[in-house]
N, C-alpha and C positions, 0 to 999 in steps of 0.2 A: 598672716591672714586670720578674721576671724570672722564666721556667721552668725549673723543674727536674726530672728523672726521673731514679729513682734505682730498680731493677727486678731481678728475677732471674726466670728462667722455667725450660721446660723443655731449651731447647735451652743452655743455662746450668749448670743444673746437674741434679744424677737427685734420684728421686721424695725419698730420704733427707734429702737438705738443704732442698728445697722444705716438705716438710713439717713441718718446724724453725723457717720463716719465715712459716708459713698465721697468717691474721686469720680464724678464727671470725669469725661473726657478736656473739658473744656477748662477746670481747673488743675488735671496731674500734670501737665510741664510747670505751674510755679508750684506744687506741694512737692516736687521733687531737687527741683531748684534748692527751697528749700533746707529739706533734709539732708541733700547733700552738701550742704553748707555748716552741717552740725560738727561739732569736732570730733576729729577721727577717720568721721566715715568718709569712704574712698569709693564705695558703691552701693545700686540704690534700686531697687525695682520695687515701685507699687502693682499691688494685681485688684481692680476694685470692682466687685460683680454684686448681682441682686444676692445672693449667700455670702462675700466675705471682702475685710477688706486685709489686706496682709501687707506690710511693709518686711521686704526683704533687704538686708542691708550688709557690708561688708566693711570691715575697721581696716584702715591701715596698720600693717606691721609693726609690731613693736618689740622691742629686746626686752623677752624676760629673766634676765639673769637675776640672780636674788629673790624673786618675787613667788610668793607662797600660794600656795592652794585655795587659802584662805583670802589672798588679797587679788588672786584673779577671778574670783567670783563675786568679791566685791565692786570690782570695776566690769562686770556683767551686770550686777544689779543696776550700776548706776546707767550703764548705757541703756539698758532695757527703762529704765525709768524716764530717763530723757526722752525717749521716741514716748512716751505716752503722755508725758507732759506737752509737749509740741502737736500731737495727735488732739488732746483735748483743747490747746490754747487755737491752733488753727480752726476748728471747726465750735470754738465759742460754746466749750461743754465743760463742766466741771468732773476734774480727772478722777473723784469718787464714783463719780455714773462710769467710767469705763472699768475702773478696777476690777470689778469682779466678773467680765466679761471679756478681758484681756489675756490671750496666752503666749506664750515666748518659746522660741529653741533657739538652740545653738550649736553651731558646724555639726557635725553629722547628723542631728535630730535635724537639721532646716532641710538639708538635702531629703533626708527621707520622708519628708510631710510635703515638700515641694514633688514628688515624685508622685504620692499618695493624690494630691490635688491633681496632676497634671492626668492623673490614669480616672479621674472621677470618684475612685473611692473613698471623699471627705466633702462629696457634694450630695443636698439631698436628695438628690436623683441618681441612685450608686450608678454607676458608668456613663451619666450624661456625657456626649461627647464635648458640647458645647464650651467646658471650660479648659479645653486644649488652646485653643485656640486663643478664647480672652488673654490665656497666660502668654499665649506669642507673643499677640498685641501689646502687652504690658511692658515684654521684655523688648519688643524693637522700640518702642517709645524712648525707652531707657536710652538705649544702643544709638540709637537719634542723638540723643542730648547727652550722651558723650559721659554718663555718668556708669556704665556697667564695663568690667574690663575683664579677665580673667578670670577672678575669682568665682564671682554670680555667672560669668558665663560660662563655665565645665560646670557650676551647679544646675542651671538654668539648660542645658544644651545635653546633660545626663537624663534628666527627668524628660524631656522631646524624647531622647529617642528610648526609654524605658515605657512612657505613654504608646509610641508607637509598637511594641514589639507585644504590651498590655494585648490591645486592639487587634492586634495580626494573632496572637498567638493563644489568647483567652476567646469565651464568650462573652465577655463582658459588654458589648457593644449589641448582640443580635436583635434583641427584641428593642422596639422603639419605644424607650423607656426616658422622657425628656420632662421639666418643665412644661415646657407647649403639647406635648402628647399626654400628659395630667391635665391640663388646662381642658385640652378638647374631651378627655374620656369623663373629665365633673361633666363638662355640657352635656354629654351623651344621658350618662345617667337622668340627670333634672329633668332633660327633652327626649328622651327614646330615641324620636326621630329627627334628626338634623335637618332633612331634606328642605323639610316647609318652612323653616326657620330664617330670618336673616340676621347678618352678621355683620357687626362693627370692628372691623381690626386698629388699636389708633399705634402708628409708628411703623416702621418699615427698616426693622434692623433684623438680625437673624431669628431671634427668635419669634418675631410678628409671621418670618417667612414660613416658619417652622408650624405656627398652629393653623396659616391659610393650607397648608398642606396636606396636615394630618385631617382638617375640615373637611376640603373636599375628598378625603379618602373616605372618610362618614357619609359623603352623601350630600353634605352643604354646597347650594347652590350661589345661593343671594350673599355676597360678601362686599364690604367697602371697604378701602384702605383708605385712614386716613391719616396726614404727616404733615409735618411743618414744610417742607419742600416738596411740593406738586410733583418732579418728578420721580423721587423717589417713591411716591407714591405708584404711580401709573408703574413704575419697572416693576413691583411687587405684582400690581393689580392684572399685567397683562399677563405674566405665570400662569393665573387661575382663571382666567375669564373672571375677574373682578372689576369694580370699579375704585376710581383712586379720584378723593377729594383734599383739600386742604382742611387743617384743624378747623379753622376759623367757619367747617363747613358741619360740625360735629354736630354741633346743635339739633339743625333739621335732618340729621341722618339718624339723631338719637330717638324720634320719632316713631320709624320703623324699626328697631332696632331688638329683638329678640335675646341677641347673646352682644356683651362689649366685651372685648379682650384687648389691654391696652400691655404694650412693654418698649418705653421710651428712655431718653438719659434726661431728660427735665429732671429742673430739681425744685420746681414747683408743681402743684396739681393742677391737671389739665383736663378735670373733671369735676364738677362742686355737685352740691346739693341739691341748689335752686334748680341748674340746668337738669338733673335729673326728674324730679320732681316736674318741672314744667313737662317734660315729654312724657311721663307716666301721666298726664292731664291727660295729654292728648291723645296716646294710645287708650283710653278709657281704661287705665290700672294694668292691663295685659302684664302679666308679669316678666319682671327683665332680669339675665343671669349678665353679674358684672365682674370680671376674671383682672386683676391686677399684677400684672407678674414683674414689676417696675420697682426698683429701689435705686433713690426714695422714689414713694406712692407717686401714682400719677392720676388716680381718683381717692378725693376727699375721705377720710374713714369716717365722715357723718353721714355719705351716701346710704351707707350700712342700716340708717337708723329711719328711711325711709322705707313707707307699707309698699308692697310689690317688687321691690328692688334685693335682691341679692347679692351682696357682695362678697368675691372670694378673695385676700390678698395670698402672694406665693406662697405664706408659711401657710395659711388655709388648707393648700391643697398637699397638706405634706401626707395625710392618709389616704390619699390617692396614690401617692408616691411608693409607698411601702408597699401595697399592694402587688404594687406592678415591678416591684424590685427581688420578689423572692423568686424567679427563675434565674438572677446574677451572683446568687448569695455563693455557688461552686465556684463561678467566675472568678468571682473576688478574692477567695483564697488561694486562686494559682497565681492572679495578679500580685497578692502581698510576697507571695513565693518570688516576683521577676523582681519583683521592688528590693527586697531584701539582698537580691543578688548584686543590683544596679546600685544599692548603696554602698555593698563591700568593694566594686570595683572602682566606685569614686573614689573612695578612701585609700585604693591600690595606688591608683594615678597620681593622686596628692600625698602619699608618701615619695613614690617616684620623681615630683617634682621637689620634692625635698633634697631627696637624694642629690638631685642634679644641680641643686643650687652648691651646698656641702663641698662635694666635690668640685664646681668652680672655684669655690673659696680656697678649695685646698690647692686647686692648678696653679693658681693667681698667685698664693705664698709660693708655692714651688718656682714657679716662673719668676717671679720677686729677688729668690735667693740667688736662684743664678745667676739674673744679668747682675745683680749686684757683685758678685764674685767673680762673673767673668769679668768684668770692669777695673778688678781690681786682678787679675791675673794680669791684666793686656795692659795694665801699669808698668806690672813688675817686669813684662819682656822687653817694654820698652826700657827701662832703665836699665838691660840684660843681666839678668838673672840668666838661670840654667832654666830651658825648658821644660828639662825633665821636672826638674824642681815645683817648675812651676805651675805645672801640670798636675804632680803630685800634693801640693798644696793646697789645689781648685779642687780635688776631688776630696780632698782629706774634709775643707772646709762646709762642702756642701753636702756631704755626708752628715756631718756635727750639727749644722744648720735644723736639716731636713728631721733626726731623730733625736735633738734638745727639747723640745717642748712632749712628743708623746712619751720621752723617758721620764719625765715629770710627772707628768700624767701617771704612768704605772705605777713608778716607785710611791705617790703617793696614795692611790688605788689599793696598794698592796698595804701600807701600814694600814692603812681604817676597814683591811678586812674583805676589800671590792672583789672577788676573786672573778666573779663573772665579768669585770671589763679587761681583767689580765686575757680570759678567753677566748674574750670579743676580738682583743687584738693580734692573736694569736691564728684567732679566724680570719681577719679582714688580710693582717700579712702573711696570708701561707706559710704560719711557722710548723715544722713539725716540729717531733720531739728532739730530737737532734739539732736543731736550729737557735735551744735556748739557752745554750750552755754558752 
């Protein structure tokens, strides 16, 4: 088994290029299809959010007998370079533009940054809770299409419950420290008072629900939701004594519209210039606060360049973020304390499953020698022999069997100097000192 992470985020690269490498929902069953069709790999989980898009992946077994230190790090380079080749050719970018915004692990550094993500502390919002969750998503998608097996899942299924134990047993989580809780405290700022204000929400996925929340906890009254599918709109809008419209209805909402806060999976913009510009007509210039929390963008970045119009995209609001993150800054370092714990015990388990592979190996030969010898004992009775004899013979031979290959072992251990596997084995068969003569 071997892990690999192969990731761009936000501290990586800006909202520009992230949004050039985002997995809709609608395209990660064939980008998975996909990559699990690349050679080698055996497992596969994409996790792709407005901060990062990460391909976690897992190689098939291979016998490294002979092979140097030097040439399995080579055939790391080369795997790591294939997923970013594939990464650029599928999304029609040229693999310079990712270069220097691409970072890689491998088996224990994947587990432990997959843990770090899954607890919030590698998102810009240090303990948002919200990227627990996308990371489940990710991983049942996976678990659906039949491409995640053992390996990603005790990585994948360690970090769940180290995230969980994060959140139970830090502060990391108390204060309401989110995306959509930045989103609404810029509004506060720009506007004081929310109350008189209204509100455009476009999308109705968790985090549209997340800032209709924290709004009316401000005081906003006047909010529309508005969605590609009416009902989903209306479930969001009846939460908050809202109103719920269809996209197609944005226009004449845009109108009245004081604050827009959009966070949708479109991977086109569902916001332009013009239609801005036409409702700042009609508002007579009233100025408008435009919050984009969607990768890729879901309003135009020329809105920006419009007089009255404000636009914030998510990396926008990342000094609002920091602000509201230094009461988690204790948090955080008890969390790196459980993480650091939850990676030594991964590594316990996966040695343990080592172990237990080893020793079937070793059962298997053992069970091997014998029937092969009884076989030939229950020969010799038949053609009558003495059963003493022959009895004596089956143990003689399964003995010789059983300690021909580790006396090879030592005796050549012992000429090239090995003295620590003469004591290994000394250990493993309860020799004592009287044992070796």
């Amino acid at each position: 088994m071997a892990l690999v992470l192969v990731g761009i985020n936000h501290m990586t690269a800006n909202i520009a290029l992230r949004e050039k490498v985002a997995f809709p929902p609608e395209i990660v069953g064939e980008a998975l299809g996909q990559v699990s069709a690349m050679a080698g790999v055996d497992e596969v989980v994409i996790v792709s959010t407005c901060n990062r898009t990460e391909l976690y992946l897992s190689y098939k077994s291979e016998k490294a007998n002979g092979r140097s230190e030097g040439e399995e790090n080579r055939q790391l380079i080369e795997r790591q370079q294939a997923v970013v080749d594939w990464l650029g050719n599928y999304h029609k970018l040229d693999t310079n533009e990712l270069t220097e915004s691409i970072y890689f692990f491998g088996d224990k550094e994947v587990v432990r940054h997959l843990m770090k993500v899954a607890c919030g502390l590698d998102s810009m919002v240090l303990g948002e809770p919200q990227i627990l969750g996308q990371i489940k998503s990710a991983f049942a998608v996976s678990r659906d299409l039949e491409i995640v097996g053992a390996s990603l899942g005790k990585a994948f299924q360690a970090a769940f419950s180290i995230a969980k134990e994060v959140r139970t047993d830090t502060a990391i989580g108390e204060n309401p420290v989110s995306v959509a809780y930045a989103a609404v405290t810029l509004a506060e700022r720009i506007f004081s008072n929310l109350a008189k204000l209204s509100v455009l929400l476009i999308g109705a996925g968790r985090t549209i629900e997340l800032v209709a929340r924290h709004l009316v906890e401000k005081g906003a009254s006047s909010i529309v939701v508005a969605n590609r599918t009416l009902d989903n709109a209306l479930e969001i809008a009846a939460k908050f004594d809202a109103h719920g419209v269809l996209l197609s209805d944005i226009p004449e909402q845009l109108i009245a519209a004081d604050i827009v806060v959009s966070s949708t999976n479109s991977q086109l913009p569902l916001l332009g210039k013009g239609a801005v510009e036409r409702a700042l007509k009609e508002r007579k210039h009233n100025p408008m606060l435009l919050i984009d929390l969607a990768v890729p963008r879901d309003i135009e970045e020329e809105v920006g360049e419009v007089a009255d119009a404000y636009l914030y995209s998510v990396d926008d609001i990342s000094e609002v973020i920091e602000d509201n993150v230094k009461s988690r800054a204790e948090a955080a370092v008890q969390a790196e304390s459980i993480i650091e714990r939850g990676v030594e015990e991964y590594a316990k388990q996966l040695r343990s499953l080592n172990a237990v592979a080893t020793l079937r190996a070793f059962r298997d030969k053992a069970d091997g020698i014998r029937d092969q010898e009884l076989q030939r004992a229950l020969k010799s009775l038949e053609k009558g022999e003495s059963p003493d004899a022959v009895l004596e013979s089956l143990a003689r031979a399964i003995t010789n069997k059983l300690t021909h290959a580790p006396s090879v072992q030592m005796k050549k251990a012992s000429s090239e100097g090995r003295d620590e596997l003469l004591e290994l084995t000394q250990e493993l068969f309860d020799l004592g000192e009287g044992d070796q003569n």
